[in-house]
N, CA, C and O atoms as CSV, one atom per row, in Angstrom:
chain,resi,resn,atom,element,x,y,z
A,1,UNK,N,N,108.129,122.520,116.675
A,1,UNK,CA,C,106.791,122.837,116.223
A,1,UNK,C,C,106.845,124.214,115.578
A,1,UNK,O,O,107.561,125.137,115.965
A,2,UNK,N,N,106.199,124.237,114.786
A,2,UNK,CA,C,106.032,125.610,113.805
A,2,UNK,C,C,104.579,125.870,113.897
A,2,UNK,O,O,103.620,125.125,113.690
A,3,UNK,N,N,104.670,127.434,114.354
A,3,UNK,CA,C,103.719,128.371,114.429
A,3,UNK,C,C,103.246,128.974,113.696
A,3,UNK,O,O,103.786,130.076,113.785
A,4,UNK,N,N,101.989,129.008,112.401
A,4,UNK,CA,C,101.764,130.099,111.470
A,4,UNK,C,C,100.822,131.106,111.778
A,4,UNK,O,O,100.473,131.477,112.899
A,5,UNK,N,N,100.420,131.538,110.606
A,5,UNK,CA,C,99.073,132.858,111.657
A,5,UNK,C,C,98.053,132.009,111.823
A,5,UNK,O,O,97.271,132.320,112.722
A,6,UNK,N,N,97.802,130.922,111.160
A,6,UNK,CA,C,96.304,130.135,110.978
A,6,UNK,C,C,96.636,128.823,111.781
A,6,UNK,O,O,95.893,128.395,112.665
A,7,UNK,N,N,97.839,128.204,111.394
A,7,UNK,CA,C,97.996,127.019,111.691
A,7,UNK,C,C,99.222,126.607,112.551
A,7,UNK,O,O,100.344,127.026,112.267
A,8,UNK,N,N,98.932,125.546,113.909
A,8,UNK,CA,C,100.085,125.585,114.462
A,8,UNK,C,C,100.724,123.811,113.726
A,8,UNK,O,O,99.839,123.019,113.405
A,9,UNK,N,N,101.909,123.469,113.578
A,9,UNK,CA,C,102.410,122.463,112.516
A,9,UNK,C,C,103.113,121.625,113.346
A,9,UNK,O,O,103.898,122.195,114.104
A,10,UNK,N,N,103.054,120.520,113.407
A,10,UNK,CA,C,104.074,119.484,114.222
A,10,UNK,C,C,104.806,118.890,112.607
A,10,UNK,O,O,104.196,118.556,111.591
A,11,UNK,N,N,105.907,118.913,112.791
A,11,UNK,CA,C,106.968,117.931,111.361
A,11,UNK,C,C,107.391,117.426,112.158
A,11,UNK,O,O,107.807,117.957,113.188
A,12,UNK,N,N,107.403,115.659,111.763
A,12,UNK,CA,C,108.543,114.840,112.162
A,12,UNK,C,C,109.370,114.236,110.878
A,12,UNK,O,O,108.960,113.752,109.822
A,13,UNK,N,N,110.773,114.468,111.413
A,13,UNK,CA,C,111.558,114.789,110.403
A,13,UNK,C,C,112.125,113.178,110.347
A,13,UNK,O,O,112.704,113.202,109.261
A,14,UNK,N,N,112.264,112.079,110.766
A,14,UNK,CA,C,112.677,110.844,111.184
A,14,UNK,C,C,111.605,109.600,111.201
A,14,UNK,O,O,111.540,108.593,111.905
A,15,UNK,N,N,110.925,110.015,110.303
A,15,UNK,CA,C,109.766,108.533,110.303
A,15,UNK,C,C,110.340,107.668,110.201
A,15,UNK,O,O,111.528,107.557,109.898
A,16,UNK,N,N,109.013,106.326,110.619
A,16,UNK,CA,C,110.087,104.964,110.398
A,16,UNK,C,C,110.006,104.188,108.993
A,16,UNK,O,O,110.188,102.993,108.759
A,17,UNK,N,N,109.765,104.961,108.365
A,17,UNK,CA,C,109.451,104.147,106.478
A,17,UNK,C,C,110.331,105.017,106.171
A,17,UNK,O,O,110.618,106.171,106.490
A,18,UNK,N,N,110.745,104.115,105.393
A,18,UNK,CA,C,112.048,104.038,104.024
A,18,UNK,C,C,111.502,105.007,103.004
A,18,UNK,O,O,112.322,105.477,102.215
A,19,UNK,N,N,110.554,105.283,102.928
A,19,UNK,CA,C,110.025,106.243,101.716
A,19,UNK,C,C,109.915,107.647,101.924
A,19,UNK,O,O,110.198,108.330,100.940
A,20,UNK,N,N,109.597,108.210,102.892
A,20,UNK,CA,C,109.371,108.978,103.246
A,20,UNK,C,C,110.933,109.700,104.505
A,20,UNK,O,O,111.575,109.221,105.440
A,21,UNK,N,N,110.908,111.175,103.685
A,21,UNK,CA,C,111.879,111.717,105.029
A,21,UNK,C,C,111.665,112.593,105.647
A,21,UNK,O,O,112.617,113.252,106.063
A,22,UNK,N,N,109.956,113.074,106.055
A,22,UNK,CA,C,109.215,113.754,106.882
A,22,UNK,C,C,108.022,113.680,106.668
A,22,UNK,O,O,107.603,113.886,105.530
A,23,UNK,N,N,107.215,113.381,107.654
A,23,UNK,CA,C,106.037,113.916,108.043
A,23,UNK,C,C,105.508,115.421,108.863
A,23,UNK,O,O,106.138,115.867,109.822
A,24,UNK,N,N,104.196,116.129,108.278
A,24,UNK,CA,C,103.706,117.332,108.253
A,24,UNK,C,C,102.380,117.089,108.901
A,24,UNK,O,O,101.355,116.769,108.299
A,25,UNK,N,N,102.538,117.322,110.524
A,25,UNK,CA,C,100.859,116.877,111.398
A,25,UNK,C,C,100.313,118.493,111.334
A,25,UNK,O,O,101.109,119.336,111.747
A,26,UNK,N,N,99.134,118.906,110.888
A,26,UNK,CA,C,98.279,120.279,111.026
A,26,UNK,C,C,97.478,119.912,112.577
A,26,UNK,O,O,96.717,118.971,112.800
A,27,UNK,N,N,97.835,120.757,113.324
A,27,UNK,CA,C,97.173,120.902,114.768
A,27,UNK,C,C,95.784,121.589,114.326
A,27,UNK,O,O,95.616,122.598,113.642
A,28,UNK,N,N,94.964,120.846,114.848
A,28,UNK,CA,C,93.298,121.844,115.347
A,28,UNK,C,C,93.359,123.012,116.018
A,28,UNK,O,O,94.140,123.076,116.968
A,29,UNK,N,N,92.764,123.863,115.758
A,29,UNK,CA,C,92.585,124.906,116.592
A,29,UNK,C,C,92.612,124.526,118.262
A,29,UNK,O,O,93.350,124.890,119.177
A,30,UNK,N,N,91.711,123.826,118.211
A,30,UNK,CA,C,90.872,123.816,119.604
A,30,UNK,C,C,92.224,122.635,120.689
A,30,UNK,O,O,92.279,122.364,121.888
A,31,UNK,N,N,93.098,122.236,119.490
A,31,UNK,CA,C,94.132,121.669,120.571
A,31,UNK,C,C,95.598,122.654,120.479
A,31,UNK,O,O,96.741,122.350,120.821
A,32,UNK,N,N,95.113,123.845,119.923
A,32,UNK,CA,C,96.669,124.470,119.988
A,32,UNK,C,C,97.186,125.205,121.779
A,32,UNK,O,O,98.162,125.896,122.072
A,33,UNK,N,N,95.980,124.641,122.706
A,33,UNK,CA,C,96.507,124.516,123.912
A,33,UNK,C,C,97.500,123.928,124.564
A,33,UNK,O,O,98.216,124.337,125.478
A,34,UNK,N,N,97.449,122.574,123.792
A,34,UNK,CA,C,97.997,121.598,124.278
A,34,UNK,C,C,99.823,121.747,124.547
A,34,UNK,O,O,100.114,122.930,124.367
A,35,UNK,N,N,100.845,121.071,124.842
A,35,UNK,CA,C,102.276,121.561,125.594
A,35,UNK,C,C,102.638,120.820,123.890
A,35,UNK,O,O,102.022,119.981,123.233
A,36,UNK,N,N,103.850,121.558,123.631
A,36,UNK,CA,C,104.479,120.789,122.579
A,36,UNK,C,C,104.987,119.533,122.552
A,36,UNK,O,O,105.146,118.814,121.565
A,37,UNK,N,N,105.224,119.316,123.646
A,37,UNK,CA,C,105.984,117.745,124.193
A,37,UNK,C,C,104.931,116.523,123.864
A,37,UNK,O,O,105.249,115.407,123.451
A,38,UNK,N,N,103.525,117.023,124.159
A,38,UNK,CA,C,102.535,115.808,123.834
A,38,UNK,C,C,102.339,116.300,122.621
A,38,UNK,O,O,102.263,115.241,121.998
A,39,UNK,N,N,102.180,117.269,121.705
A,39,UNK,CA,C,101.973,117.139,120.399
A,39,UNK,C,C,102.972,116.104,119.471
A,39,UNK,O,O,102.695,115.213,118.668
A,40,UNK,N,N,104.240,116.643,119.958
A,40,UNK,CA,C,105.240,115.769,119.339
A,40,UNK,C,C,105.033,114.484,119.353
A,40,UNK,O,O,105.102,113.663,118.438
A,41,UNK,N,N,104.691,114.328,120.809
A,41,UNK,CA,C,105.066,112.762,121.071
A,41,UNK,C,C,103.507,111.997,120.524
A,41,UNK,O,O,103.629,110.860,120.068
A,42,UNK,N,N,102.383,112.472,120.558
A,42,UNK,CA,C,101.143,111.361,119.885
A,42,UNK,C,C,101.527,111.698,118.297
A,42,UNK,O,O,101.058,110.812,117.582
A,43,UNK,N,N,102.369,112.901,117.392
A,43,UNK,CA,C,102.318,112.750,116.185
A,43,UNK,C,C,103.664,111.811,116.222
A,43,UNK,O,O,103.251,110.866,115.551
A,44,UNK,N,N,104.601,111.573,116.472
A,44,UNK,CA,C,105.839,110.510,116.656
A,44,UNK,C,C,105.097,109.384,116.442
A,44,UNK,O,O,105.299,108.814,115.370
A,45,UNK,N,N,103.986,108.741,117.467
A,45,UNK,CA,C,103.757,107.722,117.547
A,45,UNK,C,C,102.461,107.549,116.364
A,45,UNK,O,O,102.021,106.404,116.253
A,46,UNK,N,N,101.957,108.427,115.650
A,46,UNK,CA,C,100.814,108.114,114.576
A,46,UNK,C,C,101.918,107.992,113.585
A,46,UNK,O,O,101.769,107.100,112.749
A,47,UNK,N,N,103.061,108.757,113.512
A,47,UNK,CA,C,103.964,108.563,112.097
A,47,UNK,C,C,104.495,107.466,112.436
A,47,UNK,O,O,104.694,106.842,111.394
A,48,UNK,N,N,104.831,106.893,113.296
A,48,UNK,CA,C,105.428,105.435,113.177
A,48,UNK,C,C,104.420,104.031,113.324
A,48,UNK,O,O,104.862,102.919,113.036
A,49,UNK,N,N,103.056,104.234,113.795
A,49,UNK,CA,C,101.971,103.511,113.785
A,49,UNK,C,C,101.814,103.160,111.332
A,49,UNK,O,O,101.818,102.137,110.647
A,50,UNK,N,N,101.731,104.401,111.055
A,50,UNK,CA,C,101.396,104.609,109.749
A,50,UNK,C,C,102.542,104.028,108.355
A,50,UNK,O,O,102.314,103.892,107.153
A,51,UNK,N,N,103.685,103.813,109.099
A,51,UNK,CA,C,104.826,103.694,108.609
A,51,UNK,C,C,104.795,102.267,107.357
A,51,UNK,O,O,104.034,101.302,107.286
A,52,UNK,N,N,105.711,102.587,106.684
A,52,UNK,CA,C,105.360,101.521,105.608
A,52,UNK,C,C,106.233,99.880,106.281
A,52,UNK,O,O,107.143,99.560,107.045
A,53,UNK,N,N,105.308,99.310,105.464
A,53,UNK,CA,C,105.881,97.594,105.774
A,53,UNK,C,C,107.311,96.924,105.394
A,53,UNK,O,O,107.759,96.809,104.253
A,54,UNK,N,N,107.805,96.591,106.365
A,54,UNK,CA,C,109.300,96.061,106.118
A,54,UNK,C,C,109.300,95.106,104.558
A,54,UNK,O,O,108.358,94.352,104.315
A,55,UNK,N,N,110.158,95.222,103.848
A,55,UNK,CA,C,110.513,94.771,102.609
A,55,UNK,C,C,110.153,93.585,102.939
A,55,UNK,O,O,109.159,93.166,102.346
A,56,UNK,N,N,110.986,92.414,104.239
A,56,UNK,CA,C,110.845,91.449,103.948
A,56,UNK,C,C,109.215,90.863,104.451
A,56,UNK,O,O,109.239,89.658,104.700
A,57,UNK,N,N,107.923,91.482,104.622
A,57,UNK,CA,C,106.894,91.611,104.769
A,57,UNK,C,C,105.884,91.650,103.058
A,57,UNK,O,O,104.884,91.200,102.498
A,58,UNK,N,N,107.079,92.552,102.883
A,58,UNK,CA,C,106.147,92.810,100.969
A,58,UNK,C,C,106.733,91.469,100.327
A,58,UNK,O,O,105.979,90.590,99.910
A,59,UNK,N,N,107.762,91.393,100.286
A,59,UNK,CA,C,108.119,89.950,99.850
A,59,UNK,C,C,107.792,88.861,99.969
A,59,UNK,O,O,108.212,88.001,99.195
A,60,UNK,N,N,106.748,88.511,101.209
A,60,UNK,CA,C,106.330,87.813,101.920
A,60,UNK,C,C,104.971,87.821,101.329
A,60,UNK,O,O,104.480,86.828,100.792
A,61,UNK,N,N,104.395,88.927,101.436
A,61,UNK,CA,C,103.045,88.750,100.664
A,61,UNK,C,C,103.440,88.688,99.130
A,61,UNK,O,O,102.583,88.323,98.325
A,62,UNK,N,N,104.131,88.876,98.897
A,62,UNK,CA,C,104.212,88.541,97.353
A,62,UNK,C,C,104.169,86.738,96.851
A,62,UNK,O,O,103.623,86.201,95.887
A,63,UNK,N,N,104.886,86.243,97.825
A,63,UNK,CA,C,105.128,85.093,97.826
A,63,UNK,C,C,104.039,84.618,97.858
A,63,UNK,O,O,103.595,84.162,96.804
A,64,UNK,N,N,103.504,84.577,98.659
A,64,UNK,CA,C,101.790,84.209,98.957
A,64,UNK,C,C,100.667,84.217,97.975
A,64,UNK,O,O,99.823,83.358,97.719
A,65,UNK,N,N,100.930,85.716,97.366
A,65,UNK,CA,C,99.768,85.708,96.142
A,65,UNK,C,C,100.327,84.654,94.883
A,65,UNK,O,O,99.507,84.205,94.082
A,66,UNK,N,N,101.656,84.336,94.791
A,66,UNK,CA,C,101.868,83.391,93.465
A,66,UNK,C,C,101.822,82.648,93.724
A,66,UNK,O,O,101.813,81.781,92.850
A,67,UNK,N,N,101.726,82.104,95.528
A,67,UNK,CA,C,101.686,80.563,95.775
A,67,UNK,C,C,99.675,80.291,95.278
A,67,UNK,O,O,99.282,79.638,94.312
A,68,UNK,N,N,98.918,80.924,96.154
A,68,UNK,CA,C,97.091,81.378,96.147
A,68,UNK,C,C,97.107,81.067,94.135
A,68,UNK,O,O,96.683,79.998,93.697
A,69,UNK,N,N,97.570,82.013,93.321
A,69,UNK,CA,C,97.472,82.049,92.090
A,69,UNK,C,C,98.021,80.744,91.323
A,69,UNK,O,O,97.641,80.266,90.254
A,70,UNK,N,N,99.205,80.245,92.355
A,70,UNK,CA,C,99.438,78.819,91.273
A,70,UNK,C,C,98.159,77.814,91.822
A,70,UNK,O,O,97.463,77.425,90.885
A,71,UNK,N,N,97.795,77.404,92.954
A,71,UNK,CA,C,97.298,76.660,93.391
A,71,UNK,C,C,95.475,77.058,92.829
A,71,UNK,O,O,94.731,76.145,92.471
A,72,UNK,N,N,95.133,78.161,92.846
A,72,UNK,CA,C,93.942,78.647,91.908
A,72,UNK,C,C,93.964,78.145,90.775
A,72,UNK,O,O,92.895,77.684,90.376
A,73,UNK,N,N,95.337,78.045,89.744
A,73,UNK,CA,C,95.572,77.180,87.939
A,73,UNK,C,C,95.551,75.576,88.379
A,73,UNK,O,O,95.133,74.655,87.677
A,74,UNK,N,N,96.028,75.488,89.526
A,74,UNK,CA,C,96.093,73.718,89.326
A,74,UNK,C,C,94.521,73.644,89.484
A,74,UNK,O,O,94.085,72.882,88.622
A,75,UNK,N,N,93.752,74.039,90.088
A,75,UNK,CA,C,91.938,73.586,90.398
A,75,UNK,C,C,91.444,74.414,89.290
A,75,UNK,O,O,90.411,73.843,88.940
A,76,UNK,N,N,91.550,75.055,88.827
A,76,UNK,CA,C,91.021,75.799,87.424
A,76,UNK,C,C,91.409,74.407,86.695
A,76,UNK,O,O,90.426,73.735,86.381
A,77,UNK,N,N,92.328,74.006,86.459
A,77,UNK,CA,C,93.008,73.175,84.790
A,77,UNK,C,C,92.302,71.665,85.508
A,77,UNK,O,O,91.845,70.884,84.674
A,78,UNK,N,N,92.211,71.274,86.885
A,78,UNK,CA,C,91.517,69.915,87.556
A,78,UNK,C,C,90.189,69.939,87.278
A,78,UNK,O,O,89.603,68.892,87.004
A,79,UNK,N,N,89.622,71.004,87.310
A,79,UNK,CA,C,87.875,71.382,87.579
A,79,UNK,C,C,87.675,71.117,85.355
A,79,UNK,O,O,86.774,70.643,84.662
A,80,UNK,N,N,88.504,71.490,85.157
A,80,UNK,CA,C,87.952,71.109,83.164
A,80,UNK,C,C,88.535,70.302,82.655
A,80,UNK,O,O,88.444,70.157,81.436
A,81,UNK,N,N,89.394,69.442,83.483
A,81,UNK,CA,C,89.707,68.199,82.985
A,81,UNK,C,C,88.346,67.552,83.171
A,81,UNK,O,O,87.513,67.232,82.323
A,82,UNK,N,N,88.330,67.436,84.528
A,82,UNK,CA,C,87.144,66.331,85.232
A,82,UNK,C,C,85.589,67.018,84.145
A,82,UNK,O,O,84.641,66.277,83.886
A,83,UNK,N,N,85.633,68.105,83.791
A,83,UNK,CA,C,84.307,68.154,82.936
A,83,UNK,C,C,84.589,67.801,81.621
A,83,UNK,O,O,83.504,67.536,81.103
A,84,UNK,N,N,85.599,67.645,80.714
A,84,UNK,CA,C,85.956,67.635,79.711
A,84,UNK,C,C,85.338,65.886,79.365
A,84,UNK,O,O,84.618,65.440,78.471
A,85,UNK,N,N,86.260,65.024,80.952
A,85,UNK,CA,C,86.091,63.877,80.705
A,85,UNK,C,C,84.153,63.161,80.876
A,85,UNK,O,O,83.458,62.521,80.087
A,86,UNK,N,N,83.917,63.642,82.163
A,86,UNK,CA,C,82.561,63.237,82.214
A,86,UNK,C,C,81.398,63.945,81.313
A,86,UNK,O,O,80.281,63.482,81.543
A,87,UNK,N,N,81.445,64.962,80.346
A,87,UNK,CA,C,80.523,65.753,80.101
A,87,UNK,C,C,80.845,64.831,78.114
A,87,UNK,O,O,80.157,65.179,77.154
C-alpha cells in the first residue's frame, strides 16, 4: 500500500484479465483506519470480481449474435415473401 499526503493507494499488481497489468484502488479518508491486510484483500477481490471475460466466453457470445442475426434474415426474407404473395 502506498501512502501520499492526501491519499492512501492500494495497487494490485496481478489482476485476473489479460488486459490489464495493474489495478490503482484510492482509499477514502474515513477508511484510512482500516489494517492493510483487509484493504488489500476486499481490493484483490473487487479486481478480480471486475476482471474481463474469458476469450472462450467472447467467442461464445459472438457466436450467438450471428446465430440471433441469421435466424432474424430467415423471418425478415419469410415475413415478405408471405406478403409479397398474399398482398
Amino acid at each position: 500500500m502506498i501512502q501520499g499526503v492526501n491519499h492512501q493507494i492500494v495497487e494490485i499488481t496481478r489482476p485476473e484479465c489479460e488486459y490489464f497489468e495493474r489495478v490503482i484502488f484510492f482509499v477514502k479518508p474515513e477508511f484510512s483506519s482500516v489494517s492493510q491486510g483487509t484493504l488489500r484483500e476486499r481490493a484483490g477481490i473487487i479486481a478480480g470480481d471486475t476482471g474481463c471475460p474469458p476469450p472462450s466466453k467472447i467467442r461464445a457470445q459472438r457466436l450467438s449474435l450471428i446465430g440471433k442475426l441469421a435466424v432474424s434474415a430467415v423471418f425478415g426474407a419469410a415475413v415478405a415473401i408471405i406478403f409479397t404473395h398474399f398482398i
